[in-house]
Backbone bond lengths (Angstrom), bond angles and torsions (degrees), N, CA, C in turn:
res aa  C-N    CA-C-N  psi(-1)  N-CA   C-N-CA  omega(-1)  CA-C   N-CA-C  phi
1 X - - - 1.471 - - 1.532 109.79 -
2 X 0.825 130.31 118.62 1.628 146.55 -170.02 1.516 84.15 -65.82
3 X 1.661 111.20 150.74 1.663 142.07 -150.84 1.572 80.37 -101.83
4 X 1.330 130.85 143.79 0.888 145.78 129.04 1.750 127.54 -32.21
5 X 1.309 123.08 126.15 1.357 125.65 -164.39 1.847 102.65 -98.78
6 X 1.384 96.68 -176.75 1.865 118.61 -177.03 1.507 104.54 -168.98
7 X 1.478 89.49 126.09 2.100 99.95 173.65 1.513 93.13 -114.59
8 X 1.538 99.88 107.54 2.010 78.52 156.05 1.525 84.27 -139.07
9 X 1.835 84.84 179.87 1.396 107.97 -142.60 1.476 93.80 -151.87
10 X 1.365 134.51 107.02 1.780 131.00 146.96 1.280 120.19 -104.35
11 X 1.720 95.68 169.74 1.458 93.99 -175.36 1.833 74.67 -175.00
12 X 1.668 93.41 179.47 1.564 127.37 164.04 1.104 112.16 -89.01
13 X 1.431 137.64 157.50 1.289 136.98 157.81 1.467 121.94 -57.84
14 X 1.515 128.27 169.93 1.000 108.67 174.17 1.703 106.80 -83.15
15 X 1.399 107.81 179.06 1.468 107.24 -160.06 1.875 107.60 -77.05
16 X 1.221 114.44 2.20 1.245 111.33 -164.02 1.838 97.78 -174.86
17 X 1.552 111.78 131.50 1.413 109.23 -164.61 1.623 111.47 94.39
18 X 1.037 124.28 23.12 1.242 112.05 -150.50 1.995 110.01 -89.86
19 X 1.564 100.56 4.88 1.275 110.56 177.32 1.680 114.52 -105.97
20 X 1.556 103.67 -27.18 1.503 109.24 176.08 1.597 103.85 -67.55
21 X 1.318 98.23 -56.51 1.929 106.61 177.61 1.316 92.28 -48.78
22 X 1.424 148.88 -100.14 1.298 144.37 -156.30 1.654 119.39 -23.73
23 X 1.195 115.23 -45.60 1.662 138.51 165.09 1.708 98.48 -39.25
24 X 1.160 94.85 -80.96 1.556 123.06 -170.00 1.926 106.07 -32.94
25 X 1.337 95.34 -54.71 1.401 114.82 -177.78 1.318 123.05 -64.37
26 X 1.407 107.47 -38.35 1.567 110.27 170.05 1.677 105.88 -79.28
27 X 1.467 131.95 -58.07 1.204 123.81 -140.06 1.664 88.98 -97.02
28 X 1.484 133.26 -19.47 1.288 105.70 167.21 1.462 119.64 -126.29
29 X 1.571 126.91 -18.73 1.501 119.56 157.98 1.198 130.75 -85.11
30 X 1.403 126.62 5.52 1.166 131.49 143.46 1.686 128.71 -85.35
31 X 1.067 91.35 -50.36 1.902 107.65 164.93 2.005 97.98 -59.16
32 X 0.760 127.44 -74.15 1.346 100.99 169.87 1.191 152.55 -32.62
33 X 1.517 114.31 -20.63 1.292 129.05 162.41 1.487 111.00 -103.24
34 X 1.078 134.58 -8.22 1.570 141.92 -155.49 1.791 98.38 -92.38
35 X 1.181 96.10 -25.26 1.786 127.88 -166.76 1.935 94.02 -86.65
36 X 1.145 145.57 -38.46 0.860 142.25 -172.13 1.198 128.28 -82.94
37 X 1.108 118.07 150.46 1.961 116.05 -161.88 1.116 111.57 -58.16
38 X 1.227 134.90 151.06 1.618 112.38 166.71 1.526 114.16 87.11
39 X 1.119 119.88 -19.29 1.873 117.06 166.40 1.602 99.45 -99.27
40 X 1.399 78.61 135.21 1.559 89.77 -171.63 1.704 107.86 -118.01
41 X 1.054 113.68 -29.10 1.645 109.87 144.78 1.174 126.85 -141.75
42 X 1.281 130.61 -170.18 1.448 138.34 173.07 1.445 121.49 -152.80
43 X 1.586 115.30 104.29 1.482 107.12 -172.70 1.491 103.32 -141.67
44 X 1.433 118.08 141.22 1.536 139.43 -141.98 1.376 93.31 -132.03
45 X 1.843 115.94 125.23 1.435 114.49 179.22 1.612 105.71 -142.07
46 X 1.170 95.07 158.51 1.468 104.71 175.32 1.584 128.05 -112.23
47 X 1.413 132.09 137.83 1.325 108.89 -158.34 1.440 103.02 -88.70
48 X 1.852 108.84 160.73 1.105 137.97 -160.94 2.204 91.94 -84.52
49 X 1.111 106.93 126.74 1.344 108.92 157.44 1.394 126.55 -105.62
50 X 1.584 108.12 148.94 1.847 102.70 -172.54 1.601 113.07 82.53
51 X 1.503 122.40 15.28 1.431 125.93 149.93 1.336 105.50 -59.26
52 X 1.505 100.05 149.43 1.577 108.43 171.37 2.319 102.72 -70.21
53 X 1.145 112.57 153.84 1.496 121.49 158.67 0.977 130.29 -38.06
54 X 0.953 111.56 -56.45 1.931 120.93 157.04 1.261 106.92 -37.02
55 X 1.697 136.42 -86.14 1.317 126.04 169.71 1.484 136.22 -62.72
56 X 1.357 102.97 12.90 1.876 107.74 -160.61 0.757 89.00 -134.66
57 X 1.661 157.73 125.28 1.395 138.87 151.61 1.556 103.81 -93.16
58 X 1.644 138.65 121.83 1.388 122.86 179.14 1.389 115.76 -53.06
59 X 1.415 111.21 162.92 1.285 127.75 161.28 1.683 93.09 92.72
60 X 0.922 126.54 18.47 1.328 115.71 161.59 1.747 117.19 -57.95
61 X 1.450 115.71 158.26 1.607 108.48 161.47 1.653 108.17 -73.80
62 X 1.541 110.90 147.40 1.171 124.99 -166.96 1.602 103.57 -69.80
63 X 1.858 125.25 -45.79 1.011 116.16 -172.62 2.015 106.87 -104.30
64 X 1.067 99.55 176.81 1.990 120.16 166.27 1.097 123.60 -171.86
65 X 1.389 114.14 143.91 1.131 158.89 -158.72 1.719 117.26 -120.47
66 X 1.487 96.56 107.66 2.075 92.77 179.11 1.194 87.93 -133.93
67 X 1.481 96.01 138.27 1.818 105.93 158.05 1.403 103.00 -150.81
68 X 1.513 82.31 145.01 1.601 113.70 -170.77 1.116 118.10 -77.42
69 X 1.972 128.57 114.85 1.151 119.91 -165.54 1.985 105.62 -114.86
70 X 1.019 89.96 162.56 1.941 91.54 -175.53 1.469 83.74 -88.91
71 X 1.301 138.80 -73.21 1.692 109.81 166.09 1.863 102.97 -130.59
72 X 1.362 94.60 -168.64 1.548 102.59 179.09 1.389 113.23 -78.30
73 X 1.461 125.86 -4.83 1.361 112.77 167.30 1.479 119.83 -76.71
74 X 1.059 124.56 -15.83 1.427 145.16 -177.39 1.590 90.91 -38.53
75 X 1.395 113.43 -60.15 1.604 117.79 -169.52 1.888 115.10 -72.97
76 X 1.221 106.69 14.92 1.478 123.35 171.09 1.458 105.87 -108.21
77 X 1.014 127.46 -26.10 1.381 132.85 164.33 1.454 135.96 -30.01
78 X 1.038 127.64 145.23 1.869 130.33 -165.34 1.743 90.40 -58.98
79 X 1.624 88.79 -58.06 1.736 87.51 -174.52 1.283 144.88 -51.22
80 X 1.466 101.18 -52.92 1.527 102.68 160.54 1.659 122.77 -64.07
81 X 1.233 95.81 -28.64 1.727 103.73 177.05 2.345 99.29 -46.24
82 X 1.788 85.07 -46.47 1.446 79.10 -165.12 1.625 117.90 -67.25
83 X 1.241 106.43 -12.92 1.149 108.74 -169.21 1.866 113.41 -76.56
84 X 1.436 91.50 -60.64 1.885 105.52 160.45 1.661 108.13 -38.39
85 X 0.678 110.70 -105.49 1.713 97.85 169.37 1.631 121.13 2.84
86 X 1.662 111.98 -69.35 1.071 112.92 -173.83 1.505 106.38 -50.19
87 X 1.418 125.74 -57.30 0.991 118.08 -158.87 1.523 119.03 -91.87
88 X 1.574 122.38 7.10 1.445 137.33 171.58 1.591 90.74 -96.98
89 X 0.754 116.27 -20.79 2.012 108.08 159.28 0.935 125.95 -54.36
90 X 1.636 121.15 -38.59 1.414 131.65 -146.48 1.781 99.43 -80.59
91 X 1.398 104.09 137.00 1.759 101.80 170.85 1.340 129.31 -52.04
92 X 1.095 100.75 133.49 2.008 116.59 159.22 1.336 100.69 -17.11
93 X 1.787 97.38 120.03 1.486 109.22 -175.98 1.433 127.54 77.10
94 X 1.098 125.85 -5.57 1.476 136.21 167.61 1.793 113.73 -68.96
95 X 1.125 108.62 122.33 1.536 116.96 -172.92 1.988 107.13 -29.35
96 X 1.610 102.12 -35.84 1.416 105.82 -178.17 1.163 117.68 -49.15
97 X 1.807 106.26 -47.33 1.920 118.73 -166.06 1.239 106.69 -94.77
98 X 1.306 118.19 -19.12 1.705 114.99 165.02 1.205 136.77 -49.58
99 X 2.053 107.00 -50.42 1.240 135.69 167.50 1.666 105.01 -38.67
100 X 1.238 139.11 -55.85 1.478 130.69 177.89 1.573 107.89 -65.41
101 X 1.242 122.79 -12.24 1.486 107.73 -165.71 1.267 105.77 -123.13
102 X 1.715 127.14 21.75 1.212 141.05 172.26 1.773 94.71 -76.08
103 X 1.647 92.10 154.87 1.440 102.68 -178.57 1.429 113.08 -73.05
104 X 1.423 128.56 165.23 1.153 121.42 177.30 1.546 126.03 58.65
105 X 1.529 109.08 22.02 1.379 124.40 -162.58 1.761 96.86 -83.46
106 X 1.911 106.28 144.21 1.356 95.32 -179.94 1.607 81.63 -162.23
107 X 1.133 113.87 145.63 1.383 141.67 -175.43 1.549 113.49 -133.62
108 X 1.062 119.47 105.20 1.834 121.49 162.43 1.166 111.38 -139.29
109 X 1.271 118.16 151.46 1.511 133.24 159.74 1.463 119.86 -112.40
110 X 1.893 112.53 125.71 0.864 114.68 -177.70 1.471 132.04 -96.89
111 X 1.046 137.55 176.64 1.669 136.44 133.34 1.518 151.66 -53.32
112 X 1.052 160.00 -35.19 0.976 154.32 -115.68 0.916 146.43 31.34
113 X 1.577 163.42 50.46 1.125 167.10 -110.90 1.654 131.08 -122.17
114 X 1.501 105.65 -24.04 1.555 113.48 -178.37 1.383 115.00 175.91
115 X 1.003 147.02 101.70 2.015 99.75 51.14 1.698 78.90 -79.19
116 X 1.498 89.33 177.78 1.734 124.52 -165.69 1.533 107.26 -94.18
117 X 1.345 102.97 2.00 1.925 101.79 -155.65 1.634 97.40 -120.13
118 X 1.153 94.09 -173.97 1.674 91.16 -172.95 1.602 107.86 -93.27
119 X 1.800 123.10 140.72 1.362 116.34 -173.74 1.426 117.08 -124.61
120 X 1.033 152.96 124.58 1.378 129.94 126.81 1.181 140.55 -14.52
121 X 1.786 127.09 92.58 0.958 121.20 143.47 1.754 143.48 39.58
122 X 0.876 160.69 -17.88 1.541 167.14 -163.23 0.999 98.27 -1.46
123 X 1.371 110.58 134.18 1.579 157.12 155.46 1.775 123.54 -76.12
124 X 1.106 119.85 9.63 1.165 123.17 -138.51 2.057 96.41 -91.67
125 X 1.476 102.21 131.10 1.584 87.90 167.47 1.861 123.13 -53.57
126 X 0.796 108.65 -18.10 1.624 103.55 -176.44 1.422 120.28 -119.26
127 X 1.115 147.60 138.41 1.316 139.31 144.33 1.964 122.97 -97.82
128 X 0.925 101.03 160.65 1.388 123.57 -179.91 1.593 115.02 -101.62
129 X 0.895 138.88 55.67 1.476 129.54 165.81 1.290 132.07 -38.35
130 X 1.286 130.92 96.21 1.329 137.14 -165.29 1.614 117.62 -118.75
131 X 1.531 129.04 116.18 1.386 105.51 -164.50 1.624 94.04 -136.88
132 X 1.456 115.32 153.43 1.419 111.40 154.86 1.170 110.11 -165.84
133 X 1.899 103.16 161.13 1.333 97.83 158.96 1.589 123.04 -98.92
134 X 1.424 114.04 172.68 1.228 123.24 -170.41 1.716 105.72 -117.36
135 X 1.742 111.44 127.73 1.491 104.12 166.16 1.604 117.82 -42.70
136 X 1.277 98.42 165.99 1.915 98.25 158.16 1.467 121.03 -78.98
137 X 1.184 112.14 136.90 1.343 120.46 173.93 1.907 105.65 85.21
138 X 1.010 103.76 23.34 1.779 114.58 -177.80 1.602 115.71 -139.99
139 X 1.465 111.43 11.89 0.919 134.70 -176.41 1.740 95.23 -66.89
140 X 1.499 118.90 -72.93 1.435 126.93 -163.79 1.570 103.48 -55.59
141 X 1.326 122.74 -39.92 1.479 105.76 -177.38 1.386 124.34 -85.22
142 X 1.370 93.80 -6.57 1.979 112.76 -178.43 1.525 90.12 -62.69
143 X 1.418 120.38 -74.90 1.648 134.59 177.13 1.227 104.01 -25.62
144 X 1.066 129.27 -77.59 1.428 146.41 -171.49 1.590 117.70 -54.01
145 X 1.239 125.80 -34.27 1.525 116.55 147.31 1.414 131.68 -73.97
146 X 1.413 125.32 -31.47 1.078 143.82 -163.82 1.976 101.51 -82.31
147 X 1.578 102.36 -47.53 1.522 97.95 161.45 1.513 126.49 -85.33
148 X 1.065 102.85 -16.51 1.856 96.02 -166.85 1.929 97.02 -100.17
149 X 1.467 95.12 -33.87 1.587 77.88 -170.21 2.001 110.56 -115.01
150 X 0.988 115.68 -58.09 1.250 133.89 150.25 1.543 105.29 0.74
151 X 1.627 110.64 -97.92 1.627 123.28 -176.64 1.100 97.17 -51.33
152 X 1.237 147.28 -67.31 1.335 141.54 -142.33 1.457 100.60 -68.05
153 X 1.509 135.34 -49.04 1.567 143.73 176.05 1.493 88.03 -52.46
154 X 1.634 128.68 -88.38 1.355 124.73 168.32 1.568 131.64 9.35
155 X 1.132 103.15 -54.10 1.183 108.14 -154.02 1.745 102.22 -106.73
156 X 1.369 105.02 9.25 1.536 105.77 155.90 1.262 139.68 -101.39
157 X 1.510 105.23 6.39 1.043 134.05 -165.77 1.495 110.25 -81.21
158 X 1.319 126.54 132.18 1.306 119.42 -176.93 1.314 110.31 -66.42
159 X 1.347 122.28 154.05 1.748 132.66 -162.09 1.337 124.66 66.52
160 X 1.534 104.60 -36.88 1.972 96.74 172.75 1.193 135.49 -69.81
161 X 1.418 102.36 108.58 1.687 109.79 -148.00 1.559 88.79 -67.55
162 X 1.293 130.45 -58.30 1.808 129.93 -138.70 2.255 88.65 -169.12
163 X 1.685 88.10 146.43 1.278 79.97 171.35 2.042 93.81 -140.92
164 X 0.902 116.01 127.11 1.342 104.36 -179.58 2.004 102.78 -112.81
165 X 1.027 107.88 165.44 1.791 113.48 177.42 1.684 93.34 -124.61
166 X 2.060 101.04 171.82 1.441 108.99 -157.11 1.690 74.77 -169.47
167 X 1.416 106.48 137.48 1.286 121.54 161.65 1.923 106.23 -100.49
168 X 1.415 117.06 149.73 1.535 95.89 179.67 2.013 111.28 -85.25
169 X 0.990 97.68 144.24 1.655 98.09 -160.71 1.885 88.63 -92.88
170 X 1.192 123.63 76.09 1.343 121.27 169.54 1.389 137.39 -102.06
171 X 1.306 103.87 28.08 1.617 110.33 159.55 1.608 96.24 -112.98
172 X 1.171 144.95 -17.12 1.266 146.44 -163.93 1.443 94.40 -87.96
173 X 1.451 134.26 -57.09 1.332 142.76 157.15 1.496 114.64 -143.35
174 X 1.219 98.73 115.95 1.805 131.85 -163.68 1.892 83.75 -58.67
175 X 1.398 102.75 155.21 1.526 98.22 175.73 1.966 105.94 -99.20
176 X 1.591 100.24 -172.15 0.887 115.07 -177.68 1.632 124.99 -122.41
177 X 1.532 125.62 129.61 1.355 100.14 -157.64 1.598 104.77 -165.20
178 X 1.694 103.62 125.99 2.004 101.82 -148.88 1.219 88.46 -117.16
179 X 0.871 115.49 -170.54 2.020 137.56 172.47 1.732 88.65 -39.40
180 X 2.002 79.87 119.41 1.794 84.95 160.17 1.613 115.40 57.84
181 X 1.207 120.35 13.37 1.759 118.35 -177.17 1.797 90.83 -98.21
182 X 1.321 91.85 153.27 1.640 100.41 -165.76 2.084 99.37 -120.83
183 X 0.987 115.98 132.18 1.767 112.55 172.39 1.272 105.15 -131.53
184 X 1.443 118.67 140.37 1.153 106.66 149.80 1.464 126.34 -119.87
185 X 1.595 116.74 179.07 1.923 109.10 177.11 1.634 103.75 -62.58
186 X 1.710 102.50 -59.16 1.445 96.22 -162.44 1.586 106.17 -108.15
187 X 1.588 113.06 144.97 1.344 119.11 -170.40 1.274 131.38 -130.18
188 X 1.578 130.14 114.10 1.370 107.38 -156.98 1.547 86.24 -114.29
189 X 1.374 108.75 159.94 1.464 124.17 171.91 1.738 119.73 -126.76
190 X 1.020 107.98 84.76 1.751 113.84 -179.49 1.539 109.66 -76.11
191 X 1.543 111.31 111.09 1.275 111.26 159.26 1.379 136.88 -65.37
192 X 1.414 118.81 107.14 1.657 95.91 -168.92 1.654 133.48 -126.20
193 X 0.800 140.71 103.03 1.318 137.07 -141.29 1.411 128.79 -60.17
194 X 1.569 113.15 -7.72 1.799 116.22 150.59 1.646 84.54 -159.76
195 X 1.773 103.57 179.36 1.162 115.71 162.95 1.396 130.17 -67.35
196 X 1.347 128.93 11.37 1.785 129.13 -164.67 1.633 89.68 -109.85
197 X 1.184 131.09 -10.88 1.660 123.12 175.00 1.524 108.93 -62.48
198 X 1.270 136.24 -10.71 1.508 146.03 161.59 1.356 111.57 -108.26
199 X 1.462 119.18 40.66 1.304 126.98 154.09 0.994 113.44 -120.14
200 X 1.693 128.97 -17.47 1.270 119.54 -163.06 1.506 106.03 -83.15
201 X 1.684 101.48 175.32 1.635 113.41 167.72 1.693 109.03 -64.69
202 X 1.106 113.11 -41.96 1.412 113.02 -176.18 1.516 117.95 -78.01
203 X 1.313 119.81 -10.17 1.900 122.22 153.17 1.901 104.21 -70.83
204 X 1.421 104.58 -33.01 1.726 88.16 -168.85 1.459 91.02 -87.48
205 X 1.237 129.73 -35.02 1.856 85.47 172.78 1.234 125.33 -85.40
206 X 0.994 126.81 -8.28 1.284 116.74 178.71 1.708 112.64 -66.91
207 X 1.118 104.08 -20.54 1.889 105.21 -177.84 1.977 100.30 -110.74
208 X 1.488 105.60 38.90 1.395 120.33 -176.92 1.312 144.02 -123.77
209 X 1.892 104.28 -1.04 0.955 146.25 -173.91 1.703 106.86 -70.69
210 X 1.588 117.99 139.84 1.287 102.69 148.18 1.039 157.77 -24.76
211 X 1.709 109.95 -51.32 1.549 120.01 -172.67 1.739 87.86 -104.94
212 X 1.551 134.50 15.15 1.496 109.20 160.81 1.726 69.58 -89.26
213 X 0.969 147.47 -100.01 1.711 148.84 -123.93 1.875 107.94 -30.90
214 X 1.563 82.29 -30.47 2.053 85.33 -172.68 1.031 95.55 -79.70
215 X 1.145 132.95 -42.57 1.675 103.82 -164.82 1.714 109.37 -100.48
216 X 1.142 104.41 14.70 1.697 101.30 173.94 1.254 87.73 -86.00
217 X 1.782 146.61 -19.80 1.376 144.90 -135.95 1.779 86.00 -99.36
218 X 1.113 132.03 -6.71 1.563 127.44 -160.21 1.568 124.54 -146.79
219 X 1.731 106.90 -5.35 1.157 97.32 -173.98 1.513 111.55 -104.42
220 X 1.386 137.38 123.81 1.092 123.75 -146.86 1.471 113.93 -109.23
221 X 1.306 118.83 26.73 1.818 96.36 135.86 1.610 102.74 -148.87
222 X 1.117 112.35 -167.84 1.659 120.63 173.33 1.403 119.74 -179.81
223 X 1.170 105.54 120.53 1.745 102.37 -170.74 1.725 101.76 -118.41
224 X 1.190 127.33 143.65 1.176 113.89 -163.60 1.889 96.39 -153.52
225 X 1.019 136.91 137.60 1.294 161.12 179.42 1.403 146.89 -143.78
226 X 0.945 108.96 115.34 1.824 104.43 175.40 1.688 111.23 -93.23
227 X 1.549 82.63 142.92 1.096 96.52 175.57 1.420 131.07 -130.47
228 X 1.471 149.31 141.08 1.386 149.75 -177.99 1.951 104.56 -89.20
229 X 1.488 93.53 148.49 1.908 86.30 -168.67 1.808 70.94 -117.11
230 X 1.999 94.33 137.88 1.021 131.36 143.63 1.403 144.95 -114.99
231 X 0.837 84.57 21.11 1.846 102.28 165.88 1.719 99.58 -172.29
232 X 1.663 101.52 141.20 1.227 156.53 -19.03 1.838 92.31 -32.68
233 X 1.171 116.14 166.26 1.925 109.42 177.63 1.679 91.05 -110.66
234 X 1.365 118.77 176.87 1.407 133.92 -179.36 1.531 110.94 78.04
């Protein structure tokens, strides 16, 4: 059964307009893809300011964009084909051709990777943006803590709704990536139901373990962010 896919996409606002563009983005470049076979959701967030360092790394892009794909071929499709087009048509300076040339602009498409079973979607006001890369040859034990011990501690934690992982699928479609845009290979997304779920006693042990300390000792980068969802709204 083919892995379930993920398009997201950050960036900065543009430097001026930054409420017309926001408009624009929800009611027709998101609604334009939301409309296409194979997206299975669409949810738009803004980042959280005044996280501690540990969960915030600066310089993140201010806004994001996830949508839920039934797989990554979806974006090979007549439809979406038509849509890209439509809007790489649009004239110089049009909210459409801007969107790629916003600062901090980053485009990837992912995979699906874990849990292994079939999920629902999350609704959750917040996300967690979590990214890294992995040395060579540290790949198999990276997996192997992160699912067996990691999520499972995680996910007892009061507020963490769901945490799913995503490898970036970039020979299938190569990513995209402008001034200051950040990607990573592997991607986790923690749903979480306010910001106080990384206050509790039961978030610090769970990220307190031996084998989390070893492999934080080797993997060499990690960008990590919260974020608030503004679109769908409520």
């Amino acid at each position: 059964m083919p892995r379930k896919g993920l398009l997201l996409a950050k960036m900065d606002p543009p430097a001026t307009g930054e409420k017309g563009w926001n408009d624009h983005y929800d009611k027709a470049h998101v609604a334009d893809r939301s409309a296409i076979p194979g997206f299975l959701s669409a949810r738009r967030f803004t980042k959280v300011e005044g996280i501690p360092k540990l969960y915030s790394i600066p310089g993140e892009s201010k806004y994001l964009a996830i949508y839920d794909l039934e797989t990554v071929r979806v974006l090979k499709d007549k439809a979406y084909q038509k849509v890209w087009e439509k809007d790489h048509a649009q004239p110089p300076g049009s909210f459409e051709t801007e969107i790629f040339q916003l600062p901090k602009f980053a485009r990837g498409v992912y995979e699906h990777i874990f849990p292994d079973q079939e999920y629902t979607v999350p609704s959750s006001r917040y996300v967690l943006l979590v990214g890294h890369e992995v040395p060579r040859g540290k790949t198999k034990e990276f997996n192997a803590w992160y699912n067996t011990e990691h999520i499972p501690l995680l996910l007892q934690v009061p507020g963490v709704l769901a945490i799913r992982r995503f490898v970036m699928a970039d020979k299938a479609v190569p990513p995209l990536v402008d001034r200051g845009g950040i990607l990573s290979k592997y991607l986790t997304i923690w749903d979480v139901a306010d910001e106080g779920a990384f206050e509790t006693k039961e978030f610090a042990r769970s990220s307190a373990s031996p084998w989390s300390q070893w492999v934080r000792s080797w993997y060499t980068r990690k960008i990590c962010c919260l974020y608030e969802r503004i679109y769908p709204k409520g």
